[in-house]
C-alpha positions in Angstrom: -12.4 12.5 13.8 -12.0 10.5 11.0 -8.8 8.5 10.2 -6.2 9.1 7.2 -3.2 8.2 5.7 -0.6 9.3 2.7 0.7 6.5 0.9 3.3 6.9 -1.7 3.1 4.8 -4.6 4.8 5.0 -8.1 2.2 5.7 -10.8 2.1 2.2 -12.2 0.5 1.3 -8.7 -1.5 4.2 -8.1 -3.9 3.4 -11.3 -4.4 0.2 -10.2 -5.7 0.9 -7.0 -7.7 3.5 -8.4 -9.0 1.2 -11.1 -10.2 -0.9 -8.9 -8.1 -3.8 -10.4 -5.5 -3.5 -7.2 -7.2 -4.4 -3.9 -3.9 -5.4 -2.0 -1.0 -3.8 -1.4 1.8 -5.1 0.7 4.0 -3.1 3.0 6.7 -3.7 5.9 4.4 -1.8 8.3 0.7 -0.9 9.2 -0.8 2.3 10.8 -0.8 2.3 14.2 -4.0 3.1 16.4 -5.7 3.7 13.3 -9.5 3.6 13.2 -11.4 1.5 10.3 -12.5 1.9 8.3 -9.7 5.1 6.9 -8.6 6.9 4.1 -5.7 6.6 1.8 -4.5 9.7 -0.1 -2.4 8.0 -2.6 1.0 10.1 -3.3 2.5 9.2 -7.2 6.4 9.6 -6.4 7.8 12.3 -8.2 10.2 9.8 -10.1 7.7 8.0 -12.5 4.6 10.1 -12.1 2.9 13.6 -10.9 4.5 14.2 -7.7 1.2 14.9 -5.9 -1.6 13.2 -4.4 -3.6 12.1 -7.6 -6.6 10.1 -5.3 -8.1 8.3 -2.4 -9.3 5.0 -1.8 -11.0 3.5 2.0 -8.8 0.6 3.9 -11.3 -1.6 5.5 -9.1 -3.9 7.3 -5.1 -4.8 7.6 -3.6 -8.0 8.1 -0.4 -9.2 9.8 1.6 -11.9 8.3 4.8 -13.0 9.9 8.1 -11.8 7.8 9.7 -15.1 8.0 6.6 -17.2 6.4 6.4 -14.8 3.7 10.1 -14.5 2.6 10.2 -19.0 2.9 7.3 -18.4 1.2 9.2 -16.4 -2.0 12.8 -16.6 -1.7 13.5 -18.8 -4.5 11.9 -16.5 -6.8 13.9 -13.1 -4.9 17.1 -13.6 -6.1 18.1 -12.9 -2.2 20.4 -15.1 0.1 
């Protein structure tokens, strides 16, 4: 059985991806005991776009970065404290 996942993603996003321009995307959280490689069915939020699932693309691989190296990494340029 093959893998999937729905991702929802604003529009802006969503075209990038499906360009082929966006080859990253960042989130909190990964799939869980998820077989690679698996498919993404890419949801456009209702707020700036169709409200449906407008394509797919393949994840090949996931990487976990530590929260706290990431936000030392950014927080001057956050605007959080």
């Amino acid at each position: 059985m093959s893998s999937s996942v729905l991702l929802s993603i604003h529009n802006k996003w969503a075209a990038l991806i499906l360009s082929g321009f966006k080859d990253l995307e960042i989130r909190k959280t990964a799939p869980l005991n998820i077989t690679f490689p698996f498919v993404v069915y890419l949801y456009e939020t209702k707020n700036t776009g169709a409200g449906a699932i407008i394509g797919q693309c393949t994840c090949t691989d996931t990487v976990k970065i530590d929260n706290e190296i990431v936000y030392k990494a950014i927080e001057d340029r956050t605007g959080l404290t």
